[in-house]
C-alpha positions as CSV (number, residue, x, y, z in Angstrom):
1,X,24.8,11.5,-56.9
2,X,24.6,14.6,-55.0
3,X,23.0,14.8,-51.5
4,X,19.9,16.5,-52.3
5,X,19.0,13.7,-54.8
6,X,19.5,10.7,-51.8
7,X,16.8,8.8,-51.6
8,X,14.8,9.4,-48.7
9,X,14.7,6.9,-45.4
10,X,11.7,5.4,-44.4
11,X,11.0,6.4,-40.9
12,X,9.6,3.5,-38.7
13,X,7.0,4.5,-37.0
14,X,7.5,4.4,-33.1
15,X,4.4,2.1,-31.4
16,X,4.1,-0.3,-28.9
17,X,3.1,-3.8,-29.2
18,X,-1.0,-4.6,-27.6
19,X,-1.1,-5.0,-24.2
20,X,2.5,-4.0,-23.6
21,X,3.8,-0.1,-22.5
22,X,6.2,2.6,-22.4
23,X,6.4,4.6,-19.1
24,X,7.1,7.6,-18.6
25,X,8.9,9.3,-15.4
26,X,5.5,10.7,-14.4
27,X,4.3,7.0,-14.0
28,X,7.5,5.4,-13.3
29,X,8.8,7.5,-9.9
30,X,5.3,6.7,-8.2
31,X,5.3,3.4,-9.3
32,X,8.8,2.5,-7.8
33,X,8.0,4.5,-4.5
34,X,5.1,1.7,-4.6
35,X,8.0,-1.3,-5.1
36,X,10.0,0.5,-2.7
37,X,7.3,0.5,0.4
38,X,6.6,-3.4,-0.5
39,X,10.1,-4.1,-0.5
40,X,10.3,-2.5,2.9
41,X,7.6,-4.8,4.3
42,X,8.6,-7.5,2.8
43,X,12.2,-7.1,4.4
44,X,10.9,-6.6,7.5
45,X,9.1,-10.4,8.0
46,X,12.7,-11.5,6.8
47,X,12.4,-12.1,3.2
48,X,15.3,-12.0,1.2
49,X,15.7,-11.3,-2.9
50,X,16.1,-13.6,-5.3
51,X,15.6,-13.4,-9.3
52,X,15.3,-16.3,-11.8
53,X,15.8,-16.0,-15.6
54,X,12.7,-14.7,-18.0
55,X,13.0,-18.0,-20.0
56,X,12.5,-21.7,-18.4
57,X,12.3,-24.9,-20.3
58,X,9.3,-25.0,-21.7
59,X,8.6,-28.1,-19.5
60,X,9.4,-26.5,-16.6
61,X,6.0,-24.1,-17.1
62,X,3.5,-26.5,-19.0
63,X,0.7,-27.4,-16.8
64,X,1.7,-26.0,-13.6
65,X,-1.2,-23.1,-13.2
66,X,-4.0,-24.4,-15.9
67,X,-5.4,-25.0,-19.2
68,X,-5.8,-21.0,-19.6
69,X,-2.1,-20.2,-18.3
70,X,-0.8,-22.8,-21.2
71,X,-2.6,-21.4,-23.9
72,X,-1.3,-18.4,-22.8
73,X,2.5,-19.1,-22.6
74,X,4.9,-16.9,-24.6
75,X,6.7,-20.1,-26.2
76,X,9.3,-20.6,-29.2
77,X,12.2,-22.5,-29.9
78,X,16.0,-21.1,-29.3
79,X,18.4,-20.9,-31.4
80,X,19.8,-24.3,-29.8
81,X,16.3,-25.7,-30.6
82,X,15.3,-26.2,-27.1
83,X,11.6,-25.9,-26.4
84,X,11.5,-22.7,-24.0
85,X,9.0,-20.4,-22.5
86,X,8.6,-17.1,-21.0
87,X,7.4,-17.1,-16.9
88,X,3.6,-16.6,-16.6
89,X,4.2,-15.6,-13.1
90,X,6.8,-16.4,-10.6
91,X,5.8,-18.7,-8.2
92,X,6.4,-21.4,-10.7
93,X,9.9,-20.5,-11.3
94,X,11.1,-20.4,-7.8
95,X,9.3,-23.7,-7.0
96,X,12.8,-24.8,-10.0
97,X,14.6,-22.5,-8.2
98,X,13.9,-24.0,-4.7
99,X,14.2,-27.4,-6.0
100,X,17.6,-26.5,-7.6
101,X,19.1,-24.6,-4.7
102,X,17.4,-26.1,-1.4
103,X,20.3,-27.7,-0.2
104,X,22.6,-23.8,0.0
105,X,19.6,-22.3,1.1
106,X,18.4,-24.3,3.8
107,X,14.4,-24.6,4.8
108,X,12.7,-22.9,6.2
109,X,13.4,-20.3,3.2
110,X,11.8,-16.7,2.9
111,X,11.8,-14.7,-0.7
112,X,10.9,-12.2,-2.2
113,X,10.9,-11.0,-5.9
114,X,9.8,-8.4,-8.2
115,X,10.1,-8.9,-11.8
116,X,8.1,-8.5,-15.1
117,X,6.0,-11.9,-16.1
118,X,4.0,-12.4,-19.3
119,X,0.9,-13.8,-20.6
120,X,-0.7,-13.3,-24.1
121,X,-4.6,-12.7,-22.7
122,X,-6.9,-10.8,-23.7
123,X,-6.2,-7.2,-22.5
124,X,-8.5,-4.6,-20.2
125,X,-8.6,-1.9,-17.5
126,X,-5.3,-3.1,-15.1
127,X,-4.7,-6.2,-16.8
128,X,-1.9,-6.4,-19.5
129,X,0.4,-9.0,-21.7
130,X,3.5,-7.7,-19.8
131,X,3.1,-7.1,-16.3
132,X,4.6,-6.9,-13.1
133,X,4.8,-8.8,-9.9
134,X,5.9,-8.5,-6.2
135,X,6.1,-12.0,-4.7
136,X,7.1,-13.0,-1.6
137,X,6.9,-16.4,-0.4
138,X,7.9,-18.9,2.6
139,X,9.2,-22.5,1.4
140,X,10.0,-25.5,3.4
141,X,7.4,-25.2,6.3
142,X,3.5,-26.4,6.6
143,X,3.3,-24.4,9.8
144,X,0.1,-22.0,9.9
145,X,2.5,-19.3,11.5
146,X,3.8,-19.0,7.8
147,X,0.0,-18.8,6.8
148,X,-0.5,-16.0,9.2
149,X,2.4,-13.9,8.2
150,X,1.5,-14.4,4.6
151,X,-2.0,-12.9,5.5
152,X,0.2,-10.0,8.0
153,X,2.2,-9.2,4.6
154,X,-0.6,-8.7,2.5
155,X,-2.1,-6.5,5.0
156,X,0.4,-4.0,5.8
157,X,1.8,-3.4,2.3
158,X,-1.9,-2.2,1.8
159,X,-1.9,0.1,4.4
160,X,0.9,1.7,2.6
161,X,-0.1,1.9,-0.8
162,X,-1.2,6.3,-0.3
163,X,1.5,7.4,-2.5
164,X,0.2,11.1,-1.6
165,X,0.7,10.3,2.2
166,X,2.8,8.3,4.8
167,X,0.0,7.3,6.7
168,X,-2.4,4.4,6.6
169,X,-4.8,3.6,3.9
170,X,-7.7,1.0,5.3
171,X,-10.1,0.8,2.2
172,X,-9.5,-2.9,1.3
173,X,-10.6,-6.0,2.1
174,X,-8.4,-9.1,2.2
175,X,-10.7,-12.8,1.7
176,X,-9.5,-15.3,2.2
177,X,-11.1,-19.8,1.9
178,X,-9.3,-22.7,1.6
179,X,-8.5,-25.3,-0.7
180,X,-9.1,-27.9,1.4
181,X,-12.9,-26.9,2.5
182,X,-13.7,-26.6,-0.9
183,X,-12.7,-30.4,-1.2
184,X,-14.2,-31.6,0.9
185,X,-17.2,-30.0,0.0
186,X,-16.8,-31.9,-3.4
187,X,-15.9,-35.3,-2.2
188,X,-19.3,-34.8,0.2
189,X,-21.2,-33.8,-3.1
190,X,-19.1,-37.0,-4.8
191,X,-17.4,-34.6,-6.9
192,X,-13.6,-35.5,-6.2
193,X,-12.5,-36.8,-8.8
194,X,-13.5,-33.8,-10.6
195,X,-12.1,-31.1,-8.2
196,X,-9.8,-29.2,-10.7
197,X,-12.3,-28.4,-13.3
198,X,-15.3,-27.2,-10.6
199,X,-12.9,-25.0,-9.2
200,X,-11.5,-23.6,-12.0
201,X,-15.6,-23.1,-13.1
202,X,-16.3,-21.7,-9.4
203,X,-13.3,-19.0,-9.9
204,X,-14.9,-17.7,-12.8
205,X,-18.3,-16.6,-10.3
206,X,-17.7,-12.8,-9.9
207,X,-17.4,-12.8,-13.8
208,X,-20.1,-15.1,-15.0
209,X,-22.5,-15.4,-12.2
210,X,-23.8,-18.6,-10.8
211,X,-25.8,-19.9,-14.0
212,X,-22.9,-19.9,-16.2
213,X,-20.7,-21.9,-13.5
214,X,-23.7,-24.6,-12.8
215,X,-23.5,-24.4,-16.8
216,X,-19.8,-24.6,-16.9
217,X,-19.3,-27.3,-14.2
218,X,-21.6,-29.5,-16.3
219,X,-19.8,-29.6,-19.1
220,X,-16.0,-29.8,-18.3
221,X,-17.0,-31.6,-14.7
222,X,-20.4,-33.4,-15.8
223,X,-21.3,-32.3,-12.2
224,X,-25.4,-32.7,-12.3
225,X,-27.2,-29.5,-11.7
226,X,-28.4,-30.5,-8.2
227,X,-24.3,-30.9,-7.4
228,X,-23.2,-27.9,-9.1
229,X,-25.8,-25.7,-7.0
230,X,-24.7,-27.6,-3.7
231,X,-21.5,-26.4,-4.2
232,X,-22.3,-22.8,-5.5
233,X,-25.0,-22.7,-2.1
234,X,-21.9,-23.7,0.1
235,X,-19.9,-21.0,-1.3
236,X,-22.1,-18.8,-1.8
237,X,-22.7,-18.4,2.4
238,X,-22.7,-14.8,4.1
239,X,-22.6,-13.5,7.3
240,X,-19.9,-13.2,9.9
241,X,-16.7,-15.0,9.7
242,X,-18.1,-16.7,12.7
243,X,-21.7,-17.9,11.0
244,X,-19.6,-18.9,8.0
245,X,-17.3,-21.2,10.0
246,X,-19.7,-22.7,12.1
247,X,-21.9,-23.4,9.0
248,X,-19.0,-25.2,7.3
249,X,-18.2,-27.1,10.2
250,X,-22.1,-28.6,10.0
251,X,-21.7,-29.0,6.3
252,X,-18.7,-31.0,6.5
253,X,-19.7,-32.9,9.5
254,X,-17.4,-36.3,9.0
255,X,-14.9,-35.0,6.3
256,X,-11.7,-34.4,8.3
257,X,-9.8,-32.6,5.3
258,X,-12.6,-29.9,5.0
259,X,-12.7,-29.4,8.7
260,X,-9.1,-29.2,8.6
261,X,-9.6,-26.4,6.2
262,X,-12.0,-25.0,8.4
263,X,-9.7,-24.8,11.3
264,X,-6.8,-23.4,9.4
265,X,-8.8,-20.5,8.5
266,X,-9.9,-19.7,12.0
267,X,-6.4,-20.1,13.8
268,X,-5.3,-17.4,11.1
269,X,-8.4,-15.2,11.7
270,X,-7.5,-15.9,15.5
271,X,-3.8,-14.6,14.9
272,X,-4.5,-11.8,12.8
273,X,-6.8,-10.4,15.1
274,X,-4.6,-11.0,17.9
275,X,-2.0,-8.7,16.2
276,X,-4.6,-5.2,16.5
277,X,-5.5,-5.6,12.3
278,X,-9.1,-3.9,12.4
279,X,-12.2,-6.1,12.9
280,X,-13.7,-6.6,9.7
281,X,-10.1,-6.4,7.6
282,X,-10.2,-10.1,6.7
283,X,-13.6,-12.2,5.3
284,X,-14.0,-15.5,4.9
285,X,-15.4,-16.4,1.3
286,X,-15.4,-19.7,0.4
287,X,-16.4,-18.5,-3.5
288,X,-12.2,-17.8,-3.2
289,X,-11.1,-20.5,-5.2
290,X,-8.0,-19.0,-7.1
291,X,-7.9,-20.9,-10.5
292,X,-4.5,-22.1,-10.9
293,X,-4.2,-25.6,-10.0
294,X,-1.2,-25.8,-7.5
295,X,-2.9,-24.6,-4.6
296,X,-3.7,-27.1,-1.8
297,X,-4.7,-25.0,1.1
298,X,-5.1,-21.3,2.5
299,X,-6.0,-18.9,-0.8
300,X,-6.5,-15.0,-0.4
301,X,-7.3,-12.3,-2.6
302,X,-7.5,-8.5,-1.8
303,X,-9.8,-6.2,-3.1
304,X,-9.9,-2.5,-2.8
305,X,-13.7,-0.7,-1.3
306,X,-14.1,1.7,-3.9
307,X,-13.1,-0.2,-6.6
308,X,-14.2,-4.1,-6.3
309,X,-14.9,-4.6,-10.0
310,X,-11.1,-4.0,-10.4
311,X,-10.3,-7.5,-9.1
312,X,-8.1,-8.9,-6.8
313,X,-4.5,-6.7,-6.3
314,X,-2.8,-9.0,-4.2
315,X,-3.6,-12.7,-4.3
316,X,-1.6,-16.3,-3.0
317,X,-2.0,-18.9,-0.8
318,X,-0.5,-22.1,0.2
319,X,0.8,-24.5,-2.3
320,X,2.6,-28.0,-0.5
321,X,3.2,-30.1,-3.7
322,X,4.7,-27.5,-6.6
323,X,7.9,-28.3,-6.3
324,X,7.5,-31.9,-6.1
325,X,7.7,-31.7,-9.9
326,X,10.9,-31.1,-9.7
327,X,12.7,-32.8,-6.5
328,X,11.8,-35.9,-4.6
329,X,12.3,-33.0,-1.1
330,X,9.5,-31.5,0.3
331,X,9.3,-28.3,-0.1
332,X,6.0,-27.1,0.7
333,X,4.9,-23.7,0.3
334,X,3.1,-20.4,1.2
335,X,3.3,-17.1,-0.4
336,X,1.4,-14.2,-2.3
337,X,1.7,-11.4,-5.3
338,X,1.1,-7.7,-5.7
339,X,-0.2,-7.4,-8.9
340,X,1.3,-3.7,-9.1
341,X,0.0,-2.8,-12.5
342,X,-3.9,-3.8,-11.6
343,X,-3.2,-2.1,-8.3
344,X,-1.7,0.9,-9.8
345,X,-4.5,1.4,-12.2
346,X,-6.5,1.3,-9.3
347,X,-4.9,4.2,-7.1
348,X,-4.8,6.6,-10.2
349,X,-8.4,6.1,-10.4
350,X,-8.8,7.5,-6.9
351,X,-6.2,9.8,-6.8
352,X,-4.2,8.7,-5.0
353,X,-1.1,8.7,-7.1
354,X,0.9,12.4,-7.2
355,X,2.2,12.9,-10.6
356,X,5.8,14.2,-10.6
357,X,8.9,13.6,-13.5
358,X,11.1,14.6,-10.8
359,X,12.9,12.5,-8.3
360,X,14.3,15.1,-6.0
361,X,12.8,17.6,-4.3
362,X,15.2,20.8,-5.3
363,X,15.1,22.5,-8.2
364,X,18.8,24.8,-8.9
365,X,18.5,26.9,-11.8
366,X,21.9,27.9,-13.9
367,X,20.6,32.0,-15.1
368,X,23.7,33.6,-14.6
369,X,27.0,32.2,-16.8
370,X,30.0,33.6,-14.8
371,X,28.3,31.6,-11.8
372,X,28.5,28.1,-13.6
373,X,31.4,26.7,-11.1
374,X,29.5,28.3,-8.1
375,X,26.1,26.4,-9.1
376,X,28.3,23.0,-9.5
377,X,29.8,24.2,-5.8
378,X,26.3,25.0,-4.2
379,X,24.9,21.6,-5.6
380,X,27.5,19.2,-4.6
381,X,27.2,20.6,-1.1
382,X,23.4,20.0,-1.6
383,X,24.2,16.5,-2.4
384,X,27.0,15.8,0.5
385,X,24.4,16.8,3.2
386,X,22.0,14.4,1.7
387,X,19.5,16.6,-0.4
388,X,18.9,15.7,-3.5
389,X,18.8,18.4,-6.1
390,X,18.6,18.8,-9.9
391,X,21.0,21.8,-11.7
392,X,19.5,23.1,-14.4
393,X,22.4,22.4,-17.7
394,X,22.9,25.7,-19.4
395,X,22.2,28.8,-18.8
396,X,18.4,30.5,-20.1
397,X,16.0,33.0,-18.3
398,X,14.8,32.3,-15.0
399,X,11.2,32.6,-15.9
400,X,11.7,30.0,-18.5
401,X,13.4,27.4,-16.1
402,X,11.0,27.9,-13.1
403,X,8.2,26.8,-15.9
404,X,9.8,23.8,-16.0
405,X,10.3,23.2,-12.7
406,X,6.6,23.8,-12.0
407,X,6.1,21.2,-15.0
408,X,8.4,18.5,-13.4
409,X,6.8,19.0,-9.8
410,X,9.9,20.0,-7.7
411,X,8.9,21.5,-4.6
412,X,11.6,24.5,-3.9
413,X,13.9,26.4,-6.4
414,X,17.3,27.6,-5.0
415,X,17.9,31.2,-6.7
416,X,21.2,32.5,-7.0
417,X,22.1,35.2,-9.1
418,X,25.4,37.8,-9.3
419,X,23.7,39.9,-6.4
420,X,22.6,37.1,-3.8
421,X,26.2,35.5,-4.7
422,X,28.1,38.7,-3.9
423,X,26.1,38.8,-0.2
424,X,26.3,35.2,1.0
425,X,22.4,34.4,0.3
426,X,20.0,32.8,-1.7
427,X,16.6,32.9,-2.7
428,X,14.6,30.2,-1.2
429,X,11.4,30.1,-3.5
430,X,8.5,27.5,-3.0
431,X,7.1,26.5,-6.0
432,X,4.2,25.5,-4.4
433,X,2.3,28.4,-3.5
434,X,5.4,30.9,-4.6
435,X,6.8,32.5,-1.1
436,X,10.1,32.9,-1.0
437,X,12.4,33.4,1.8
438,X,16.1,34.8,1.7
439,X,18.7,31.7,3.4
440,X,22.7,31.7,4.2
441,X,24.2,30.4,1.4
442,X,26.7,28.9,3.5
443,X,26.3,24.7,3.1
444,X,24.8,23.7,6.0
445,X,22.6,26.7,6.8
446,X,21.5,26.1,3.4
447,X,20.6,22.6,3.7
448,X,19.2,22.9,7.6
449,X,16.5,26.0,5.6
450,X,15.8,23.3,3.2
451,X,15.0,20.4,5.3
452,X,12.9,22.9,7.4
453,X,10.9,23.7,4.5
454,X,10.2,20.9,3.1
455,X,9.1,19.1,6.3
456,X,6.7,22.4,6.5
């Protein structure tokens, strides 16, 4: 059979999987600049890294956020048979890996970790099947100082999300209730035996509205209207953190675990504010009810000014009985997640995400073949001083290669050709607005012109 008469090969066509993606440099380099800046806060309260495996037992996941999160569970049997599961987030999985390890790590215990989760929902705007997280949480301590520094974390890793700038960015808003005032409100409304249902109903408010919840808490909580609108009027309370607190306080007159609640939240307001965060930053809202079941105390969520319908970007709180599912130690716990993809939808919608596919600054383009060694020379001396720089591979016009720096976004081109070799120099072009100046070629001068311009 000759060649011409092969059959042909079916090409597969190339696609992605629903609510899963491909990203591309563009996206990629600003979104690890993002993991980067969290990872420096994060370090900087003490946090250490950790990672767990994408598969658990399946036991190890089943009903430790809610009905929803189990229906969503990735889930399949191995090839050993074992019933297994892929992490839904990864709070759950380092509550097994606290209760596994506590006794080399030693309480009180600070993480942090940044992986991919998964969750077969319904997909929209920020919210995917495969998605990624930036946790960082405090284990082994009740003490509110934990609380507070949760609540600092949050805070300044928002300041920094700009990826334009270095500065501060102080359009969000950071709410935070607590667990415990919204129990007691139920146990005072005689709903306390059916606190996991209402507040999985009352989490669904800023999608729903309040009819569907008074609906909703009727059926799966057969709380009676007049019940289900106490709670929604409780929650439902405006005004300064101040008027909120001190209208708890009357409304849970004689419940010492919602007053608890209501004195946790003030001592964190108290501590925050102590610390120069601006007035206004944090809001009590005791709607904040965070669906997943294994919260016991402080919840926040975080929600960008110009963009509130996006949803929470960073959310958490204080969970004191996960790992007892696991260990017969206590291990109570405190902590929060970035939800980076929701968050980084949200900063390309307000531009404040530069698109670049380059990861250096310095663009070196090869034009002139008998200089191919000197290019490798002038590059590696780049490097040695601490300048990143990217040599173009093979030699083609200049005009040609500068179009693709422009493309890529490097900021300066280093242009070398038989004549600037011969006299020591180079052409230091800025790709920016197109001035060029002429530089030693000489290492360090070199690199010393570079650093000036760029810091220009």
């Amino acid at each position: 059979m000759s060649a011409d008469s092969q059959p042909k090969k079916k090409l597969i066509e190339p696609r992605t999987l629903k609510g899963f993606r491909d990203f591309l440099p563009e996206s990629m380099i600003p979104r690890e600049r993002l993991i980067e800046r969290a990872t420096r806060v994060y370090r900087s309260y003490g946090f250490c890294p950790i990672d767990t495996p994408v598969l658990e037992y399946l036991e190890i996941l089943l009903g430790k956020g809610s009905d929803e999160t189990d229906k969503q569970l990735y889930r399949f049997k191995d090839s050993g048979g074992r019933e297994v599961g892929m992490r839904f987030d990864l709070t759950v999985p380092f509550a097994r890996f606290s209760a596994q390890h506590f006794a080399e790590l030693g309480t009180p215990f600070k993480r942090y970790h940044l992986a991919k989760v998964w969750r077969g929902e319904n997909t929209q705007a920020g919210r995917y099947r495969e998605f990624m997280q930036c946790d960082f949480d405090s284990i082994g301590t009740t003490s509110v100082i934990s609380d507070v520094e949760t609540a600092m974390v949050i805070n300044d890793v928002l300041e920094k999300v700009d990826l334009r700038t270095e500065g501060t960015f102080d359009k969000f808003k950071i709410r935070l209730n607590d667990r415990k005032i919204l129990n007691g409100a139920l146990e005072k409304l005689g709903l306390s035996e059916k606190v996991v249902p209402t507040l999985r109903a009352l989490d669904k408010l800023a999608k729903i509205g309040a009819d569907a919840v008074v609906a909703e808490m009727a059926q799966t909580a057969g709380a009676t209207e007049e019940q289900a609108r106490g709670i929604l009027e409780l929650t439902l309370a405006r005004g300064t953190n101040e008027e909120i607190l001190a209208r708890l306080e009357k409304s849970l007159e004689g419940n010492e675990r919602g007053l608890e609640g209501v004195a946790e939240v003030r001592q964190i307001l108290e501590s925050v504010r102590a610390t120069g965060v601006p007035e206004g930053r944090f809001m009590v809202d005791v709607s904040i009810a965070r669906g997943l079941d294994y919260y016991t105390g402080v919840v926040f969520e975080t929600f960008l000014d110009d963009l509130p319908q996006l949803g929470s970007v960073c959310s958490g709180g204080r969970y004191d009985n996960l790992a007892e599912l696991y260990t017969k130690q206590k291990l109570p716990g405190v902590g929060a997640s970035v939800g980076l993809d929701r968050l980084f939808a949200g900063l390309e919608e307000l531009g404040m995400v530069e698109k670049v596919a380059t990861t250096v600054d310095v663009f070196l383009p090869f034009f002139d073949a008998s200089l191919a060694t000197k290019y490798c020379e002038i590059a590696a001396g780049l490097r040695k001083r601490g300048i990143g720089v990217e040599l173009y591979p093979e030699p083609k016009k200049l005009g040609a290669q500068l179009k693709y720096a422009d493309k890529k976004g490097f900021k300066l081109a280093v242009v070398v050709g038989s004549n600037e070799a011969e006299a020591g120099v180079a052409s230091l072009k800025n790709l920016r607005d197109g001035g060029a100046t002429e530089v030693p070629l000489e290492p360090d001068a070199l690199a010393s012109a570079i650093v000036a311009a760029l810091g220009s």
